[in-house]
C-alpha positions in Angstrom: -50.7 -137.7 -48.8 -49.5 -139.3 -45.5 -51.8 -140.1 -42.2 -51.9 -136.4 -40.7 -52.4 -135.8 -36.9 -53.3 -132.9 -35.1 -50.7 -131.8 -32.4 -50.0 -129.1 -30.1 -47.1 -127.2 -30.1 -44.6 -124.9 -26.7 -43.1 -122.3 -29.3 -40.8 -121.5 -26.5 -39.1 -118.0 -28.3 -40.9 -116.0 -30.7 -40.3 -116.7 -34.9 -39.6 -113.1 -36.1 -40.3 -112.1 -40.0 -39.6 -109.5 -42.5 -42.7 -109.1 -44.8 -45.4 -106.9 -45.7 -49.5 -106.4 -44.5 -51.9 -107.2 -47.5 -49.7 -108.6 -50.1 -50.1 -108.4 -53.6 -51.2 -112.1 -54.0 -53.8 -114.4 -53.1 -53.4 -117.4 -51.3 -49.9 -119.2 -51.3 -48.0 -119.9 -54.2 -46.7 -123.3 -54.3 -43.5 -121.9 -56.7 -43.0 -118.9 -58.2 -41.8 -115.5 -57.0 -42.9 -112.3 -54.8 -41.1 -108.6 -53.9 -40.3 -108.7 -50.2 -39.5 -105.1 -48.4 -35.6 -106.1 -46.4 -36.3 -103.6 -43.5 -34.7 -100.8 -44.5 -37.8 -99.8 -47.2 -36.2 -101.5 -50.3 -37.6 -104.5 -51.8 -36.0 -107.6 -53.1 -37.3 -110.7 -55.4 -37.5 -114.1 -53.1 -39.0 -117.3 -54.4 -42.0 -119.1 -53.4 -42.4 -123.1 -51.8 -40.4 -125.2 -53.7 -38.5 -122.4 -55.5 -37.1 -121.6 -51.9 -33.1 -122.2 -51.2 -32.8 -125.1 -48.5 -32.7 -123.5 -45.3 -35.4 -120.7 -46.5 -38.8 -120.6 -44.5 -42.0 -118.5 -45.2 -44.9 -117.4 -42.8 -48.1 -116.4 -44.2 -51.4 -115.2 -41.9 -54.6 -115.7 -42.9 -57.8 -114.6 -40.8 -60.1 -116.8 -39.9 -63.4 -115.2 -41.5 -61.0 -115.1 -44.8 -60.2 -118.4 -45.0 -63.0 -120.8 -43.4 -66.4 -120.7 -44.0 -68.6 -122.8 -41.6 -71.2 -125.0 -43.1 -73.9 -126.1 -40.4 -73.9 -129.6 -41.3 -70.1 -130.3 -42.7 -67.9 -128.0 -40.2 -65.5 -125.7 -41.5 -64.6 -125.8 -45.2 -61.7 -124.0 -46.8 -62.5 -121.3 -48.8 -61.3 -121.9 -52.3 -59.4 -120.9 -54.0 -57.3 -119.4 -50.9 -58.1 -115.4 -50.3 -55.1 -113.3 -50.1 -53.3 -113.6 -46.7 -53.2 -110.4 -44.4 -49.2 -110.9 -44.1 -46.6 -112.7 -45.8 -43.0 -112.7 -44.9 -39.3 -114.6 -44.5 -37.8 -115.2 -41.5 -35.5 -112.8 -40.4 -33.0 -111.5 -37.8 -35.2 -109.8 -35.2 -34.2 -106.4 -35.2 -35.4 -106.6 -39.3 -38.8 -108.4 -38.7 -41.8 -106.9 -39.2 -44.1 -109.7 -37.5 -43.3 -112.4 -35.3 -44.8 -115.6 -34.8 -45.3 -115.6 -31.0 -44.2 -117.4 -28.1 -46.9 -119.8 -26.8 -49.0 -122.4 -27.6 -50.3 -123.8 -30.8 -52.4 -126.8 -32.3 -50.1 -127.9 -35.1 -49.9 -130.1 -38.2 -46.9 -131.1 -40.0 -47.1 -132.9 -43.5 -45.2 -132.7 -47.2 -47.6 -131.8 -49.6 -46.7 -132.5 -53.3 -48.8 -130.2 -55.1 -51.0 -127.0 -54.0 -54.3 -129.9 -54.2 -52.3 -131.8 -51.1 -51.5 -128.0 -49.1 -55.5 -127.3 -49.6 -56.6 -130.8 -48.4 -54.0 -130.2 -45.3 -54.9 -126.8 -44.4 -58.7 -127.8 -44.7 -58.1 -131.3 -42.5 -56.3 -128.6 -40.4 -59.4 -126.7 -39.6 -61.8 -129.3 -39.7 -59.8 -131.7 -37.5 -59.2 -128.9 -34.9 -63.4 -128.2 -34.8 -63.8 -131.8 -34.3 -61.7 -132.3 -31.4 -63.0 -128.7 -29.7 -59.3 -127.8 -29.6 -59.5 -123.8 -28.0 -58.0 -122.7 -30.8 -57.9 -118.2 -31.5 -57.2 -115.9 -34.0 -55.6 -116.1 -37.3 -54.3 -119.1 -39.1 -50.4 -119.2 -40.0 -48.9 -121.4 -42.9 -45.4 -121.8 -42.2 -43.1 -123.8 -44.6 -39.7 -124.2 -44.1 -37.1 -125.7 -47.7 -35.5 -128.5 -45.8 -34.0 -132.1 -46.9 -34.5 -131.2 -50.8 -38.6 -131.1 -50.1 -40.9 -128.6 -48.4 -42.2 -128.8 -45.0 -45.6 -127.3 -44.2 -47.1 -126.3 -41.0 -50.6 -125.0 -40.1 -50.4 -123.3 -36.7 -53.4 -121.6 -34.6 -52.7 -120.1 -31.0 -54.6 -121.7 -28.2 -56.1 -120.1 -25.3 
């Protein structure tokens, strides 16, 4: 996995997504394939990760008690394996979305992992790298991860105050 580095991020319009609360999964499937509601109540198959088409992107929210557990000594560890994410959806036109990643501010990472061992080693750096450096980081965490250039791009995003 490459040198990862903890950035912040001006989302300066919101991300809006079609999806659904409490999917029917845990965690987040490196590949495979889910039923996603279009908007209008009817539900269509979509691919996972590297099964996306290029140009596809995924959003999935996972609370904070769900997903870390705080160890005194260590910091935050990643719960494993991952719990089921309270949403999960594609990114849509905004008058179909049915959760938007806000406008705002965000600590960010960025990295290409090759196998769901490299996303849990990110997302838990992610956490832990955040605690160490006190950023003001709130709420839930979001995995984003967009099919581009033939790989899959990964982002861990957490609003700051």
């Amino acid at each position: 996995m490459s040198e990862l580095k903890l950035l912040t991020l001006d989302l300066r319009a919101p991300l809006p997504y079609r999806g659904l609360e409490n999917p029917p999964f845990a965690g987040a499937p490196f590949a495979g394939s889910t039923l996603v509601p279009d908007g209008s109540g009817v539900f269509f198959e979509t691919n996972f990760g590297v099964d996306m088409a290029e140009g596809e992107e995924e959003l999935f929210l996972f609370e904070e008690e769900d997903l870390i557990a705080f160890d005194l000594d260590e910091g935050p560890l990643l719960r494993r394996p991952l719990p089921r994410p309270s949403f999960y959806g594609r990114r849509s036109e905004a008058d179909t979305a049915s959760a938007k990643l806000a406008a705002g501010s965000y600590i960010f990472l960025q990295w290409r992992p090759l196998d769901e061992n490299e996303l849990l080693e990110g997302l838990e750096w992610f956490a832990r790298e955040a605690w160490w450096e006190r950023a003001a980081a709130k709420g839930p965490y979001f995995l984003r991860r967009v099919r581009e250039d033939g790989g899959l791009a990964t982002q861990a995003l957490r609003r700051m105050d």
